[in-house]
VOKE-738419 format. One record per residue: residue in three letters; x, y, z of N, C-alpha, C in turn; residue number from 1. Coordinates in pm, whole numbers, padded with zeros to 5 digits, always signed. Layout:
BEGIN
{r "ala",{X,Y,Z},{X,Y,Z},{X,Y,Z},NUM},
...
//
This chain:
BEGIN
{r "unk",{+03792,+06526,-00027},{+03857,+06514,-00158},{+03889,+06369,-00188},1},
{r "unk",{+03926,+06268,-00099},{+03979,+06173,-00091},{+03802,+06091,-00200},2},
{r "unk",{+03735,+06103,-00125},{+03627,+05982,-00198},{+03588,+06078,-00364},3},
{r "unk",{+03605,+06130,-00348},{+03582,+06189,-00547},{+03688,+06114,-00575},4},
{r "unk",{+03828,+06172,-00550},{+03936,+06067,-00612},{+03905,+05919,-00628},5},
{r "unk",{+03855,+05898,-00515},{+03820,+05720,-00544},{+03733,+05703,-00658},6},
{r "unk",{+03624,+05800,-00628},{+03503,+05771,-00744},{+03531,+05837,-00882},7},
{r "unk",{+03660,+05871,-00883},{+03686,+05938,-01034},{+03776,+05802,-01079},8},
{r "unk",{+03858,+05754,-00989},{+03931,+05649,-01027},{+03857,+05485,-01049},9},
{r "unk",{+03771,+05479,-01016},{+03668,+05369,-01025},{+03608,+05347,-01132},10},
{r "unk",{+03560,+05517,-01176},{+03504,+05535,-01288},{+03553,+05515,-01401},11},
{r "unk",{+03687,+05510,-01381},{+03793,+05508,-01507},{+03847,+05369,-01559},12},
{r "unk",{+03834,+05314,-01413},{+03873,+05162,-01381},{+03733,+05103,-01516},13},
{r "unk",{+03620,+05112,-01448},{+03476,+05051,-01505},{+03498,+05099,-01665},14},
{r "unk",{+03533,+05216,-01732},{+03531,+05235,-01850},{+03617,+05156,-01893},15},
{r "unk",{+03723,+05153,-01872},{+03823,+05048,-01962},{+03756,+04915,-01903},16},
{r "unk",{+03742,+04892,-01830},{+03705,+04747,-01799},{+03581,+04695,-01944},17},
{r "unk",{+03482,+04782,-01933},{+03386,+04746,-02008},{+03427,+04767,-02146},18},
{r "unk",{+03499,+04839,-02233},{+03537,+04885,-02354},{+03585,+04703,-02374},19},
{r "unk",{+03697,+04648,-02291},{+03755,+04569,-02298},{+03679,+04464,-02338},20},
{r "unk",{+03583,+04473,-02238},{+03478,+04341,-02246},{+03388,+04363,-02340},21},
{r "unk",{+03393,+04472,-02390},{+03282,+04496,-02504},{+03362,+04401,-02634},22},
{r "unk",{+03432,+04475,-02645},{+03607,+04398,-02741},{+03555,+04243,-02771},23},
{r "unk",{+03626,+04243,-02653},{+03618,+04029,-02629},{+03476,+03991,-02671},24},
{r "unk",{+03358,+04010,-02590},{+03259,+03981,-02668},{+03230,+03961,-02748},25},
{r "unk",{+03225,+04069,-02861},{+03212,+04087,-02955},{+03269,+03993,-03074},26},
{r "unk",{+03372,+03966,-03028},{+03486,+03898,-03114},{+03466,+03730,-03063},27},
{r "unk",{+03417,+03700,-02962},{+03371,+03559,-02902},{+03209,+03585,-02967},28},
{r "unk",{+03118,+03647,-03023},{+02977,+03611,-03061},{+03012,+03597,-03205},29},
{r "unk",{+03078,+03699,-03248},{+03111,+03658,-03405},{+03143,+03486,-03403},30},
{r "unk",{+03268,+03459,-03348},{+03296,+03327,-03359},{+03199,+03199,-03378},31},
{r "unk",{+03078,+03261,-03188},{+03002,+03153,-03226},{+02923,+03159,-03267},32},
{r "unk",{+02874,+03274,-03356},{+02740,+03249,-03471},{+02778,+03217,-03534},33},
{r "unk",{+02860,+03182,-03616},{+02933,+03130,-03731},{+02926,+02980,-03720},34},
{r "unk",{+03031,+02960,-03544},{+03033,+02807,-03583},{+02909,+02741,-03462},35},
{r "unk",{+02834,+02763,-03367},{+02745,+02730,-03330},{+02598,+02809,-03332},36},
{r "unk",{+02558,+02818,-03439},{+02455,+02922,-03434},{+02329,+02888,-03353},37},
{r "unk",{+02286,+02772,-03296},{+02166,+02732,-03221},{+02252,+02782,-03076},38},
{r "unk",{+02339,+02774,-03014},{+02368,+02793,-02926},{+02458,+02933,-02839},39},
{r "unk",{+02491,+02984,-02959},{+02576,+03111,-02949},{+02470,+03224,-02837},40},
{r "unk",{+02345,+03247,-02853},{+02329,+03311,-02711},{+02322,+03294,-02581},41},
{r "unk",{+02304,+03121,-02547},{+02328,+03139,-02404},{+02461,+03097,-02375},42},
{r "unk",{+02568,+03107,-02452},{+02678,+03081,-02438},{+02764,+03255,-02429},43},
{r "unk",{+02676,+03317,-02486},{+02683,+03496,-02462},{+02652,+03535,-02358},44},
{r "unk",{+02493,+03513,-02309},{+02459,+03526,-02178},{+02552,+03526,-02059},45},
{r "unk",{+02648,+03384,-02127},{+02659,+03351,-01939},{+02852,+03367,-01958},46},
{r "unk",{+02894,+03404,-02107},{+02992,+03491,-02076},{+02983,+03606,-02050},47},
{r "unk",{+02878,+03700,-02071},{+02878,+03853,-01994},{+02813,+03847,-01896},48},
{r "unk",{+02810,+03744,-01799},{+02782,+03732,-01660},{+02908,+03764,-01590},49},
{r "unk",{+02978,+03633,-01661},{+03113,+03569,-01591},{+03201,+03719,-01616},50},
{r "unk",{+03203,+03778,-01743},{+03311,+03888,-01772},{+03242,+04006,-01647},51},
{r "unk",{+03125,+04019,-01638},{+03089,+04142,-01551},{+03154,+04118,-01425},52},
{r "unk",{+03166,+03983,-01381},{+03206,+03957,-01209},{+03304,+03983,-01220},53},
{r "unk",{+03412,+03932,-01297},{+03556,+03902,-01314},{+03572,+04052,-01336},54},
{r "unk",{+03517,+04152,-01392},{+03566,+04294,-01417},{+03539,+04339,-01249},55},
{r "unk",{+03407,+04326,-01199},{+03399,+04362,-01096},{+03475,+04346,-01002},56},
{r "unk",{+03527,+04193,-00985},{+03674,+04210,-00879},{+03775,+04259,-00910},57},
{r "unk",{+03839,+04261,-01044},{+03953,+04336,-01063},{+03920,+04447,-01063},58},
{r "unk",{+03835,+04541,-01064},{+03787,+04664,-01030},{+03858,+04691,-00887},59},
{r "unk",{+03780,+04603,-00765},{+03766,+04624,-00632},{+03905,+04559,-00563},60},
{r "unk",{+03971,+04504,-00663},{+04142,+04441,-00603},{+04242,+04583,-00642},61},
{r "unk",{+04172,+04662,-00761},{+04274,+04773,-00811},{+04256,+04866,-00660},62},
{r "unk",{+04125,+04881,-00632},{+04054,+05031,-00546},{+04163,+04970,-00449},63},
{r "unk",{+04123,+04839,-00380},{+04209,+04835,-00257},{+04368,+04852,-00267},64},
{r "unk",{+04401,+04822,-00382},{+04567,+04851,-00368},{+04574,+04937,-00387},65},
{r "unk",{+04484,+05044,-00442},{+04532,+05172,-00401},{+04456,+05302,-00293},66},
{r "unk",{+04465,+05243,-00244},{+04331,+05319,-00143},{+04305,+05207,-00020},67},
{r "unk",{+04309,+05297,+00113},{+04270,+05184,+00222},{+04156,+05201,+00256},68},
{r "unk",{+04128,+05182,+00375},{+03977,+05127,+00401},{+03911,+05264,+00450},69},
{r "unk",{+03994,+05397,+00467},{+03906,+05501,+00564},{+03931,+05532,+00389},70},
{r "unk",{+03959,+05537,+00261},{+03961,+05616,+00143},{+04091,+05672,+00116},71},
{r "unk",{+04182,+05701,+00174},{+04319,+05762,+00156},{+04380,+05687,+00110},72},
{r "unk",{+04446,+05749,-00022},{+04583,+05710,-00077},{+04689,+05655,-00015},73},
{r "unk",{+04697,+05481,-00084},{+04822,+05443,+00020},{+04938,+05532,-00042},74},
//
């Protein structure tokens, strides 16, 4: 039971994570097509690099504070 819980809670973690980052994006490409339009995609690119990692560890800093290493609820 213990690893569904993890993988239901992960899953939930990754949805808000990405909604979030969908958000921000979105609202950072508007900006720079407007005011840098030659440059606004690889400046997109390599913020939804940076936002995917940065979601990915706060993902894997949440799992460990709540959950130890055999899967059980601290």
């Amino acid at each position: 039971m213990s690893h569904q819980e993890i993988w239901d809670y992960a899953n939930s973690l990754g949805a808000f994570m990405f909604i979030r980052l969908g958000f921000a994006l979105a609202t950072i490409s508007l900006i720079l097509y407007f005011a840098f339009p030659d440059n606004a995609m690889m400046v997109m690119l390599f913020s939804t690099l940076i936002g995917i990692g940065v979601g990915m560890y706060w993902c894997e800093t949440k799992l460990n504070s709540k959950f130890d290493k055999n899967g059980n609820p601290k």
